[in-house]
C-alpha positions, -999 to 999 in steps of 0.1 A, spaced: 426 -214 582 394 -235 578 389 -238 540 408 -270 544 376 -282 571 352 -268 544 363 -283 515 366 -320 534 330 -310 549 313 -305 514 331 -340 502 313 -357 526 276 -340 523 280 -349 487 289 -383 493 260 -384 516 233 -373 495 251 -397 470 241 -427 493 207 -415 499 201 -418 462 216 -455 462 199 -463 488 163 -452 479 173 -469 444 177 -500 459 146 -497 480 122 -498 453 144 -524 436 109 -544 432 86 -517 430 68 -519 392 75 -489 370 102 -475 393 126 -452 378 162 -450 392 172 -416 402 207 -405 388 226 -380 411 248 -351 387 277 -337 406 293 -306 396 326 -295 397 334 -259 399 366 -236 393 353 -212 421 325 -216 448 312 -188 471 306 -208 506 293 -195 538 283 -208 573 251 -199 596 257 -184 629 228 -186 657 239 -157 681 228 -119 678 248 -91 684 230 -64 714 254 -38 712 247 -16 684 283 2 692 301 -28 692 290 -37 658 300 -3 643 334 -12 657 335 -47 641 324 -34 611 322 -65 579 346 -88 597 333 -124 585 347 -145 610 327 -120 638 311 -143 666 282 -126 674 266 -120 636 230 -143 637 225 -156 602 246 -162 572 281 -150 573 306 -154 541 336 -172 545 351 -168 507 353 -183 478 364 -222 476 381 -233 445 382 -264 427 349 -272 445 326 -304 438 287 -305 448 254 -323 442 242 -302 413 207 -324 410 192 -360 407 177 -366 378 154 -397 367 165 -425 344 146 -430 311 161 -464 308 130 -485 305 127 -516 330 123 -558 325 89 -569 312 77 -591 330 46 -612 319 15 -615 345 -13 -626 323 -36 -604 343 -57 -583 321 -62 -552 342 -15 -550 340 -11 -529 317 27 -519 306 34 -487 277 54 -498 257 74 -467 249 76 -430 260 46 -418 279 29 -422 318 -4 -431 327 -24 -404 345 -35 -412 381 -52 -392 407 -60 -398 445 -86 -391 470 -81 -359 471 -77 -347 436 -39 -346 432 -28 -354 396 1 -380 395 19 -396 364 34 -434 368 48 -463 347 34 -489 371 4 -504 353 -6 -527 380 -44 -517 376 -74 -536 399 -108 -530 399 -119 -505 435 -143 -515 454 -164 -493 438 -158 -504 407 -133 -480 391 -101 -486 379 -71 -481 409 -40 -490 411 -22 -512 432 -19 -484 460 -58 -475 457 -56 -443 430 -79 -437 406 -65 -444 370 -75 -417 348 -89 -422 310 -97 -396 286 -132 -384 303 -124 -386 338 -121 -420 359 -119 -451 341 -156 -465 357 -158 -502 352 -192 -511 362 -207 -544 368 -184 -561 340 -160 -590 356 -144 -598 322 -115 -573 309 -89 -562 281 -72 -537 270 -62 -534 236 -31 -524 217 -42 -484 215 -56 -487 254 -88 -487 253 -104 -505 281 -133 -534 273 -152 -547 303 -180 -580 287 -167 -571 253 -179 -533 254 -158 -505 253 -155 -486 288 -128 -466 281 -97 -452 271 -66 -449 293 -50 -416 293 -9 -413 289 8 -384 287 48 -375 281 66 -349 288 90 -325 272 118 -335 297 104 -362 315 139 -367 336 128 -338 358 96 -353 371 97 -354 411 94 -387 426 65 -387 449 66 -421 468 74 -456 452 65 -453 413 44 -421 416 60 -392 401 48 -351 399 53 -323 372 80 -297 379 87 -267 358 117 -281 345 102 -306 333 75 -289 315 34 -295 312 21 -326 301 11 -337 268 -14 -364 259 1 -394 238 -25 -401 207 -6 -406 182 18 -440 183 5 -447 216 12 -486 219 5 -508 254 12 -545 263 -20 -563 283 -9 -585 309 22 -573 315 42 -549 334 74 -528 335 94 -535 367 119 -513 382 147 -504 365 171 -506 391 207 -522 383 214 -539 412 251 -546 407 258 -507 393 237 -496 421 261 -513 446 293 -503 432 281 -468 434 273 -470 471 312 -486 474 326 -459 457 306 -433 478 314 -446 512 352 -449 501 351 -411 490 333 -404 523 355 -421 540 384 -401 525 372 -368 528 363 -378 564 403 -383 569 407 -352 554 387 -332 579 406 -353 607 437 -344 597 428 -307 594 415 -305 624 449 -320 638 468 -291 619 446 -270 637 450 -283 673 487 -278 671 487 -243 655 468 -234 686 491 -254 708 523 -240 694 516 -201 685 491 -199 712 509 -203 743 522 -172 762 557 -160 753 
C-alpha cells in the first residue's frame, strides 16, 4: 500500500545525495588540484527495501502469535517490506581524472605534475595523504609544506630545505635550494585512482578499491611555477544541480500525491458500516 511512498522516498534521497556532490563540487571551485566528484546512479530491475522500527516487543506470547508479519508494530530493528522494482539509487561517487587549468604563478616552490600521479604529503601526526595541489612553501622550520601546513614527502622522508632561500625544481622533481640538490619529490599513482577518498579540500586517502600506491620513476614530468587548479565545470556543475532539484522536486509530488491516495482509502473503507 506504501511502495508508492517508498519508491518517491528513495527518488528524493538520491536526488539529495546528488546535490551534496554539486554542491561540495562547487565549493572547492577554487581550491588547486581539486578533483570533482562524479555521482553513479544505478538502476535496478528488483530492489530488496526495508524500514527501521524503534519499539520492542515485551510479550514473548504475543510475538509467537504474530509470528513473521512485516508490517508488525512492535518489531525494534530492521523489518522487510519487499522487493521494489524498477528501482534507481546512488550506487557511488567516484573522482574525476579530468586534469584541471594551468595556471602560471612563477613561484618556484608551485609545482604542477604534469600527467598521471600525486604527490605524497603527510601531517602532524603521521597520516599519509596523496594531492594534486602543488602549492608548496617553505615551514617555519624549514621543510617543505603545503599551503595547509603538511609536510611534502620526497623519496627519503621530508623534503628538509635548510638555510637555502633560493629554489627550483627541475623537470624530473628534484628539489635545488642555492643551486644544490636537496631533494626529490615523491609522486605516486594508483591502479584506480578514481576511488581515492576525498579527505578535505585537495587532500585525498587510499581505499581498497583503489589499490596501493605505486611510486612514479619512470616518465615522471613536473611544471615549476605552476599549478593545476580545480577541475570543476562550473556551468555542467550547475545544470546538474537544476536537474536534481527538478527530479527532487518531482518525486516530492509523488510522495504527496500518495500520501493523498492514502488519506482517502482510510477515509472511505475505514468508516464504520
Amino acid at each position: 500500500m506504501f511502495r508508492g511512498i517508498y519508491e518517491g522516498a528513495s527518488a528524493m534521497l538520491v536526488q539529495e545525495k546528488m546535490l551534496d556532490v554539486v554542491g561540495n563540487n562547487l565549493a572547492n571551485v577554487d581550491t588547486a588540484g581539486f578533483r570533482a566528484r562524479v555521482a553513479v546512479n544505478k538502476s535496478f530491475p528488483e530492489v530488496l527495501m526495508d524500514r527501521v522500527e524503534r519499539y520492542t516487543i515485551v510479550d514473548e506470547a504475543v510475538n509467537e502469535e504474530m509470528g513473521d508479519r512485516k508490517f508488525f508494530p512492535y518489531v525494534k530493528g530492521r523489518v522487510t517490506i519487499g522487493s521494489m522494482p524498477l528501482a534507481n539509487v546512488l550506487s557511488e561517487t567516484v573522482m574525476s581524472r579530468q586534469p584541471g587549468v594551468v595556471q602560471t604563478t612563477d613561484n618556484p616552490l608551485d609545482v604542477m605534475i604534469n600527467g598521471e600521479g600525486f604527490f605524497v604529503v603527510e601531517d602532524g601526526n603521521g597520516n599519509t595523504f596523496y594531492t594534486r595541489a602543488g602549492h608548496f612553501q617553505k615551514g617555519p622550520e624549514g621543510q617543505l609544506v603545503t599551503h595547509d601546513g603538511e609536510f611534502v614527502m620526497g623519496d627519503v622522508g621530508r623534503v628538509e630545505l635548510g638555510e637555502a632561500t633560493r629554489f627550483f625544481v627541475s623537470e624530473t622533481g628534484q628539489v635545488y635550494g642555492d643551486n644544490e640538490l636537496i631533494g626529490q619529490l615523491q609522486v605516486v599513482s594508483f591502479p584506480s585512482p578514481t576511488y581515492l577518498r576525498h579527505e578535505g579540500r585537495s587532500l585525498l586517502s587510499q581505499t581498497s578499491d583503489s589499490g596501493a600506491p605505486e611510486p612514479v620513476e619512470e616518465n615522471l614530468s613536473v611544471i615549476g611555477g605552476a599549478l593545476e587548479k580545480s577541475n570543476v565545470e562550473v556551468v555542467s556543475e550547475m545544470v546538474r544541480m537544476i536537474e536534481a532539484n527538478r527530479a527532487y522536486e518531482a518525486a516530492g509530488r509523488t510522495v504527496s500525491i500518495q500520501d493523498e491516495l492514502t488519506s482517502r482509502l482510510f477515509t472511505s473503507f475505514g468508516r464504520p458500516s
